[in-house]
C-alpha positions as CSV (number, residue, x, y, z in Angstrom):
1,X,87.0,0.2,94.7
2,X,86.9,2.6,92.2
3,X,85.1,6.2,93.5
4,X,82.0,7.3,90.9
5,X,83.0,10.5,89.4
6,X,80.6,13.0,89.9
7,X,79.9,16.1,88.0
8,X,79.5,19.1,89.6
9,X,77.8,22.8,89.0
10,X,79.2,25.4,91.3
11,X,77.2,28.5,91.5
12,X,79.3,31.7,92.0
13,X,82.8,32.7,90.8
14,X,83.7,34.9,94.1
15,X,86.5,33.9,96.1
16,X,84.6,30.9,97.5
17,X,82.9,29.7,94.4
18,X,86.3,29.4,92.3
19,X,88.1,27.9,95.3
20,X,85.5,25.5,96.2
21,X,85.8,24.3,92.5
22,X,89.4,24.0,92.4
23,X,89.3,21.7,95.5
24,X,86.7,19.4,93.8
25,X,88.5,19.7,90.1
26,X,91.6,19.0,91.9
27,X,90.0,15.5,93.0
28,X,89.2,14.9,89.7
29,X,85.4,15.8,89.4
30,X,84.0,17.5,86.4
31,X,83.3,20.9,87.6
32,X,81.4,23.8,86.1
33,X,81.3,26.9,87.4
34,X,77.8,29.0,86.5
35,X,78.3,32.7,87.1
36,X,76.4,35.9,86.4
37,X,79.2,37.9,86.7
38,X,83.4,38.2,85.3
39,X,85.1,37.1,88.7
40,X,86.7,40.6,88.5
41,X,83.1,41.9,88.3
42,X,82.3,40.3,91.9
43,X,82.4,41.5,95.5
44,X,85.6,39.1,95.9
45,X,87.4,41.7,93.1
46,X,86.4,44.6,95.5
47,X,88.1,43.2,98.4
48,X,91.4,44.9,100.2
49,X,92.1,42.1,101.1
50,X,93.8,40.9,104.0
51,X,93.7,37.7,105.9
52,X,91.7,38.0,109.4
53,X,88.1,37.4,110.5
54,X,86.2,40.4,109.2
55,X,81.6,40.7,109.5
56,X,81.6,37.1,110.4
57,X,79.7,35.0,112.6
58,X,82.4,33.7,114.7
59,X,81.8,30.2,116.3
60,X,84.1,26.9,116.4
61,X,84.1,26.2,113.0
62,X,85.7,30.0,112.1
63,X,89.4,29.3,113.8
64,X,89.5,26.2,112.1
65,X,88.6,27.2,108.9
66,X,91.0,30.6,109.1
67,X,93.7,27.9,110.2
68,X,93.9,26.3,107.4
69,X,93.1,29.3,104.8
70,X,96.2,31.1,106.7
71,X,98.4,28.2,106.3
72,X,97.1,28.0,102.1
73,X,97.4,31.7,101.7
74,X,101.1,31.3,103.4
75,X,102.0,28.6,101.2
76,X,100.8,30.6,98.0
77,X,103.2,34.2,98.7
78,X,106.2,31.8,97.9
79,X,104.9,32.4,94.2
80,X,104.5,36.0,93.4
81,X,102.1,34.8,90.4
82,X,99.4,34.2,92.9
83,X,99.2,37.8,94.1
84,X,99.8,36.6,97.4
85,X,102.3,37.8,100.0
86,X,102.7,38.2,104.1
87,X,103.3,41.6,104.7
88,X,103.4,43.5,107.9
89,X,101.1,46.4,109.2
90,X,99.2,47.6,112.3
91,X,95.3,46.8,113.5
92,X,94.7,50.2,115.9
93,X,91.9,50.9,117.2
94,X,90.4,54.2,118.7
95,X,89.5,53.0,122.2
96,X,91.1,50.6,124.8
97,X,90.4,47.3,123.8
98,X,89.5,44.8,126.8
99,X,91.5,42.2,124.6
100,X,93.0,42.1,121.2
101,X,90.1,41.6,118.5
102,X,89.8,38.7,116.5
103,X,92.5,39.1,113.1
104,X,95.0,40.4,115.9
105,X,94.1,36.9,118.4
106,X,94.1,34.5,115.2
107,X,97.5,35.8,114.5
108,X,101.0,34.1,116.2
109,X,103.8,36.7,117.2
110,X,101.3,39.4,116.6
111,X,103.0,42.5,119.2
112,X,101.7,45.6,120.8
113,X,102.9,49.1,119.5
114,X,104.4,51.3,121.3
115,X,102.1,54.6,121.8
116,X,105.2,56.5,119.5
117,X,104.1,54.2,116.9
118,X,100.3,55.2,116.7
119,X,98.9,57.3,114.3
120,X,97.4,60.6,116.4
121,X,94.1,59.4,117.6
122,X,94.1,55.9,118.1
123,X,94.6,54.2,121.8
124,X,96.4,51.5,120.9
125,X,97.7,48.9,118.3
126,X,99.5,45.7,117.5
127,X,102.0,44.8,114.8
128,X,101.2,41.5,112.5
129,X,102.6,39.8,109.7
130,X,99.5,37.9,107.5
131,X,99.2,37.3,103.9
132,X,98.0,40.2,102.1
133,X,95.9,39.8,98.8
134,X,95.8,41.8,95.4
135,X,92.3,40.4,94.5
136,X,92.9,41.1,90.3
137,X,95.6,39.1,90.4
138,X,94.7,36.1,92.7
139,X,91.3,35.9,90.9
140,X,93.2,35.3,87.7
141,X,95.5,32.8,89.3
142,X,92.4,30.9,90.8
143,X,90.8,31.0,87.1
144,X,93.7,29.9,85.4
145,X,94.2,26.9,88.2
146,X,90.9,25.6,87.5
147,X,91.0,25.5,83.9
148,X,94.6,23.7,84.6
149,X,92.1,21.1,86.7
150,X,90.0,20.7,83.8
151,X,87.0,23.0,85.3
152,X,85.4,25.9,83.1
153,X,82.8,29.0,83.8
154,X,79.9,29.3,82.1
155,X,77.8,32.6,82.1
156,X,74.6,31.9,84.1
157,X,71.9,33.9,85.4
158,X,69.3,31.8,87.9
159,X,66.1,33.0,89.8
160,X,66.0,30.0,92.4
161,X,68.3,27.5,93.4
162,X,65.1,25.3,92.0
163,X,65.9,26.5,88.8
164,X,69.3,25.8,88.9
165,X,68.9,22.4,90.0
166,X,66.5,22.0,86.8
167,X,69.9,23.0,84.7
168,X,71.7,20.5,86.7
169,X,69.6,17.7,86.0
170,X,69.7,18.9,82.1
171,X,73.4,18.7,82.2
172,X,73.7,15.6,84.0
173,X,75.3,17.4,87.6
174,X,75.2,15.2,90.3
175,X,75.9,18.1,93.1
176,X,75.1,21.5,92.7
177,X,77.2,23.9,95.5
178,X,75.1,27.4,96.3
179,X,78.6,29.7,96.4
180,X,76.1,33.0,95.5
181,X,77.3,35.2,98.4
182,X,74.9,38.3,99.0
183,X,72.8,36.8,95.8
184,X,71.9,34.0,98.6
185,X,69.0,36.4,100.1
186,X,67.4,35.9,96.9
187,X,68.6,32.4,95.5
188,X,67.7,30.2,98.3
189,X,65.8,32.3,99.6
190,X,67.2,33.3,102.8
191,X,66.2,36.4,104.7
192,X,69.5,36.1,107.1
193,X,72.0,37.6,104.4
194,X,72.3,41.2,104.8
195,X,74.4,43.2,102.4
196,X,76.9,45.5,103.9
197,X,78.6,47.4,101.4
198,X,82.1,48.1,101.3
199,X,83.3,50.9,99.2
200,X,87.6,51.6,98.3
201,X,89.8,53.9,96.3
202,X,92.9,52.7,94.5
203,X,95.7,55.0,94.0
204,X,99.2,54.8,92.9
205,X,101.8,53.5,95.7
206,X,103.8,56.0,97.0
207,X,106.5,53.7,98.7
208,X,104.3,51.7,101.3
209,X,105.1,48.7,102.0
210,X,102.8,48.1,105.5
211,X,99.4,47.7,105.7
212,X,97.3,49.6,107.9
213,X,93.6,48.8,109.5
214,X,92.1,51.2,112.2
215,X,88.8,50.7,114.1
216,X,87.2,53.8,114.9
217,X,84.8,54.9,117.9
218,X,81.5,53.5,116.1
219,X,80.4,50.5,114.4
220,X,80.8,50.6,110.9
221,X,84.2,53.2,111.4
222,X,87.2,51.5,109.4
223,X,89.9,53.0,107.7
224,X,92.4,51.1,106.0
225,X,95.1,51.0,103.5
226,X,96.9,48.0,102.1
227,X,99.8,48.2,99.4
228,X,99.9,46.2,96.4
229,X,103.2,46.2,94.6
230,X,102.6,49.9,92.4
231,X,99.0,49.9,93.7
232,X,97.8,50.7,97.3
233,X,94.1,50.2,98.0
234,X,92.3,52.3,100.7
235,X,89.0,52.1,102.5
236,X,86.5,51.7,104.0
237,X,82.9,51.6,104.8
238,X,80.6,49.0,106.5
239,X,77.3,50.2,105.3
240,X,74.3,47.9,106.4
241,X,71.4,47.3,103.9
242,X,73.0,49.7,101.4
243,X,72.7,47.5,97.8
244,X,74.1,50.3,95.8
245,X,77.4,49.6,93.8
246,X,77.6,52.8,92.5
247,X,80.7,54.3,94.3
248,X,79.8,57.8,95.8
249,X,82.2,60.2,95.0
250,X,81.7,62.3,98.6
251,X,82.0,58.4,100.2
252,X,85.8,58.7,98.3
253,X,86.9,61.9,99.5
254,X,86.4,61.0,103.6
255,X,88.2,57.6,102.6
256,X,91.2,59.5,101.1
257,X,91.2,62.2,104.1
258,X,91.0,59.8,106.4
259,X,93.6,57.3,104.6
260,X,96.4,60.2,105.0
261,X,95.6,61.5,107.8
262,X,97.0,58.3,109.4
263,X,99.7,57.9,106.4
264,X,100.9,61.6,105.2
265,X,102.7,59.8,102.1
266,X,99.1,59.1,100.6
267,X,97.8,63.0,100.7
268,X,97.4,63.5,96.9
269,X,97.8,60.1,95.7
270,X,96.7,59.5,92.2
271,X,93.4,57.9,92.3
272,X,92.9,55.4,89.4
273,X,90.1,53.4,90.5
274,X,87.0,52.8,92.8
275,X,85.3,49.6,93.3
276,X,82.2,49.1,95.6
277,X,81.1,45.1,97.0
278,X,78.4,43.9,98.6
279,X,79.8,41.6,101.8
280,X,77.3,39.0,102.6
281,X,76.9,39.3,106.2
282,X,74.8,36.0,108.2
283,X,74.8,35.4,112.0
284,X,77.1,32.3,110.7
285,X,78.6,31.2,107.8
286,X,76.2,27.9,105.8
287,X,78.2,25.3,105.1
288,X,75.7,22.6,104.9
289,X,74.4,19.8,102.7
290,X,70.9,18.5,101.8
291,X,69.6,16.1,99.9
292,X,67.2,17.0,96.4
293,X,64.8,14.7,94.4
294,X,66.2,12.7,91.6
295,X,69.5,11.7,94.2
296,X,71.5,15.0,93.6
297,X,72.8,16.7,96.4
298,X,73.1,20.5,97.4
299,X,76.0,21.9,99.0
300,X,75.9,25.5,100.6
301,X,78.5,27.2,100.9
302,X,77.8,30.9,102.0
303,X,77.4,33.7,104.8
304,X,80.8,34.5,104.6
305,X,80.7,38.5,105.7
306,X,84.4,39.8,105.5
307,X,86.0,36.8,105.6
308,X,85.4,35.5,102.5
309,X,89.4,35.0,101.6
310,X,89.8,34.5,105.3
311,X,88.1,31.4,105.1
312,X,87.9,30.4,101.4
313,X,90.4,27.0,101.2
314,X,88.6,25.9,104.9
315,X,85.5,26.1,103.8
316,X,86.3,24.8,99.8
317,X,88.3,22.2,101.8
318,X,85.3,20.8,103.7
319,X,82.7,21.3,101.4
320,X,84.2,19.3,98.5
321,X,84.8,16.7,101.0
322,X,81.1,16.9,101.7
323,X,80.0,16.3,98.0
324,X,80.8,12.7,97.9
């Protein structure tokens, strides 16, 4: 029996929205993504980003998900075209930890460090290999992979999810899958998505190969660093309610002190860039379908938090296997 093919309007061009796409362009759908902004112009292109459950809602569906994200993600660093690659850091943290948190517990053959190893300041640590993402350049590869699949973007601005399933019915679309991130709190509507902004520096690589993540003493207290071939990006901030993309200049100068005081190599780094994202934090991630008048469907695909590349191929995976 031959399947119907079913076209498809995919709202969002973030790390979800393009990857969800490519899963249902892949299966041969006719897929088109609507998007307000570039992808390089969305929170996905402001991302460090490095694989590990980050600001999500963790329940049963998360490991599964980050399972088969981490085995995509691993598959993808064989080609250096994707902007992909397993490298190597440390996840310390300030204070004892009852048990390892939840990127170090995801991870196999993750290791303790031995107290020599920690930067001054933190308690303990633990040494992990995980793909590690250049966001510029993976956004391009997932751009170029669904055009290969026959999808497109088309520059689109809604002000409800009821008037974008008007423009589906006008151009025919079958299935219309909500990928809008933070832009959910208004789109839907849906009060349970909370911005928390994340704010980095990028600076010329001075020779680092390892990534770095430390949890400080408060919520909200990150510093990180992740190297990107000639580029290193450094954070970070977890600021709650903040809606401002606008990066603040005094914001950059604690993220660059703090960035070498754990790595002495980055103390006067060129800076050649700051980017500022809005992470769309929910108490779980919505993946979820329902139905709408006329016999088109709506797909849901949002709430990621931090985890957005964590999670992106598990949750593309299952949602395109939910349109139909």
């Amino acid at each position: 029996m031959t399947r119907q093919r079913l076209d498809v309007l995919v709202i969002g061009a973030g790390v979800s929205g393009l990857t969800t796409a490519i899963c249902l362009a892949e299966a041969k759908r006719s897929v088109t993504v609507a998007t307000a902004d570039h992808p390089l112009r969305t929170t996905s292109a402001a991302a460090g980003a490095v694989w590990g459950p980050h600001l999500v809602g963790m329940d049963e569906r998360v490991a599964r998900w980050g399972s088969l994200t981490l085995a995509r993600l691993t598959e993808l660093a064989a080609d250096p075209a994707t902007g992909v690659r397993l490298a190597t850091g440390m996840a310390a943290f300030r204070k004892p930890q009852a048990e390892p948190g939840d990127m170090v517990g995801a991870v196999d053959g993750a290791r303790p460090c031995d107290p020599a190893e920690l930067p001054a300041g933190y308690a303990e640590g633990w040494w992990l290999t995980v793909p590690v993402v250049s966001m510029a350049v993976y956004l391009g590869y997932l751009v170029a992979r669904l055009h290969r699949a026959g999808g497109r973007l088309q520059t689109a601005r809604f002000a409800s999810l009821a008037g974008a399933a008007e423009a589906a019915g006008l151009t025919g679309a079958q299935v219309i899958v909500n990928c809008s991130g933070v832009g959910a709190r208004r789109l839907v509507p849906d009060s349970q998505v909370t911005p928390v902004r994340g704010q980095a520096v990028l600076a010329e690589n001075p020779g680092l190969s390892r990534f770095f993540v430390g949890v400080g003493d408060e919520p909200g207290d990150l510093t990180y660093y992740f190297p990107h071939r000639d580029v290193v990006v450094l954070g970070g901030t977890e600021e709650r309610g903040n809606w401002s993309l606008e990066p603040d200049p005094a914001t950059a100068e604690r993220i660059l002190r703090g960035c070498a005081a754990v790595e002495p190599r980055l103390r006067g780094a060129k800076v050649t860039a700051h980017r500022a994202g809005l992470r769309p934090v929910r108490p779980s991630v919505r993946l979820e379908a329902e139905n709408l008048d006329g016999g088109r469907r709506l797909l849901h695909n949002y709430g990621h938090g931090g985890a957005g590349v964590t999670l992106s191929w598990g949750c593309a995976t299952e949602a395109a296997a939910m349109a139909g």
